[in-house]
N, C-alpha and C positions, 0 to 999 in steps of 0.2 A: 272337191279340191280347189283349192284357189292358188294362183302364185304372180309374183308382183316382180316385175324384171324391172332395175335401172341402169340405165347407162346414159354414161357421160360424152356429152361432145365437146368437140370445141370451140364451141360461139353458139350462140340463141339461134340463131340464119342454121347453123348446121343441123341441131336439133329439130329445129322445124320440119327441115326437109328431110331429115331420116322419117319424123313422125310421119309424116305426108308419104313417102313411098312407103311402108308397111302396111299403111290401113287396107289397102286395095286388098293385099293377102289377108287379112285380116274376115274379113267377107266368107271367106270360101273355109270353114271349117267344119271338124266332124259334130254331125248332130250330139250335142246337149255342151255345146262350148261357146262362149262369148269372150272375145278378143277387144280390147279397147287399147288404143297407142295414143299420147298426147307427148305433146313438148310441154316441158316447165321446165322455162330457164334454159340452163344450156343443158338439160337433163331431156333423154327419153324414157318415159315409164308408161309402160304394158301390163294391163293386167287381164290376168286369164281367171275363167270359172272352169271346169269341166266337170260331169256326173259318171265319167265312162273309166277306161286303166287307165293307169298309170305310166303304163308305157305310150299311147297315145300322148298325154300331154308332155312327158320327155319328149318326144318327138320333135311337136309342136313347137316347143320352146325352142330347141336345135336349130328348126328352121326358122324362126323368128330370129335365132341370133344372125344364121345364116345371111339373110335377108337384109340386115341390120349392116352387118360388113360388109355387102354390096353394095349396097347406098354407100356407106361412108366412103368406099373405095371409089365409086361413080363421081363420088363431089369431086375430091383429091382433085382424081382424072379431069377430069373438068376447068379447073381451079387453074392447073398447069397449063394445058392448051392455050 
């Protein structure tokens, strides 16, 4: 199974740094899955392989979005201070 998640940020700077905190999680998945996260543009795209269920890679995806709106919410935070 393959699947290809985009999301949009708001500036290239933003995207960057979503892509850059994911990757870390990115590393630690269930055997027979490959996780890759890039910035292009103001765009984050993820894309997963998995050979296992389907409910694992729902999962997965979940917590990638999860993950995803941490970040973004962390910059915000940030941003404000």
């Amino acid at each position: 199974m393959k699947a290809k998640i985009t999301l949009k940020a708001e500036s290239r700077e933003e995207a960057d740094a979503i892509a850059c905190a994911l990757n870390p999680d990115n590393s630690l998945v269930p055997q027979g899955m490959k996780i890759s996260s890039r910035a292009r543009g103001s765009e984050i795209v993820t894309d997963i392989e998995f050979s296992g269920k389907v409910e694992t890679l729902m999962s997965t995806i979940d917590d990638l979005l999860k993950c995803a709106q941490a970040a973004e919410q962390a910059l915000k935070s940030a941003s404000i201070t």
